[in-house]
Phi, psi and omega in degrees: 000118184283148206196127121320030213248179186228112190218140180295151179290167168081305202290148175296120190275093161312146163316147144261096171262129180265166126245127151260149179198145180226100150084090124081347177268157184282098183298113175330145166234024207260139253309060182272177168212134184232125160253146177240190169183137193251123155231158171280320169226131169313287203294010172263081183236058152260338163268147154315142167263237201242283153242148192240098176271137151219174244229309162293114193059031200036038191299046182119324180241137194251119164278097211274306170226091189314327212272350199236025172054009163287144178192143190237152168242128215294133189275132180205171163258138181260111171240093204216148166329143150302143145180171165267092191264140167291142166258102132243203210210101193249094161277124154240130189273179154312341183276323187133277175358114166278157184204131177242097156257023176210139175195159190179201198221140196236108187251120156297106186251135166311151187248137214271271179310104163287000000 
C-alpha cells in the first residue's frame, strides 16, 4: 500500500494509526517487531538512514492491540534534513514471516518560522 506524507522539519510529527488485515482479517501482532525507516536513497543501505523507528521498546513505533493487528507510529518531532525520503513499514511476526506493507514517499518540507 503506497501511503504519503508531508511534515514540516522541526515539527511534532501527529500519531498515526495503522490496521492490518488480509481478507478483512486482523494480522496478529502479538509478539512482531515492526520497523520503519526514512531513507534519501532506497537502494543504499551502506548509509544510515535519516530515520529509524521500531516497535522494540517503543522506540517510535506503538503495537497498540496486537490481537486486532493495530500499531501506530508514536506522535513525536522529526527534525531531518528537508528532502523527499523513501519509506516503509517492515513486519516481522513471531513466526519469522517478513511482511513490508507500507512503503511510500515522506517529504520533509522547510519550517518557514524559526
Amino acid at each position: 500500500m503506497g501511503l504519503d506524507f508531508q511534515h514540516i522539519k522541526g515539527d511534532t510529527f501527529d500519531a498515526v494509526d495503522f490496521v492490518v488485515k488480509i481478507n478483512t482479517i486482523p494480522v496478529n501482532l502479538t509478539g512482531a517487531v515492526i520497523k520503519m525507516q526514512l531513507r534519501q536513497d532506497p537502494y543504499d543501505h551502506t548509509t544510515a538512514p535519516a530515520l529509524s523507528l521500531t516497535s522494540v521498546a517503543n522506540a517510535g513505533i506503538t503495537i497498540t492491540e496486537p490481537t486486532l493487528g493495530k500499531f501506530k507510529i508514536n506522535s513525536q518531532i522529526i527534525n531531518i534534513d528537508v528532502f523527499q525520503y523513501s519509506y516503509d513499514i517492515q513486519i516481522t511476526l513471531a513466526s519469522g514471516v517478513v511482511k513490508t506493507y507500507v512503503t511510500g514517499l515522506f517529504n520533509v518540507v522547510i519550517d518557514v518560522s524559526v
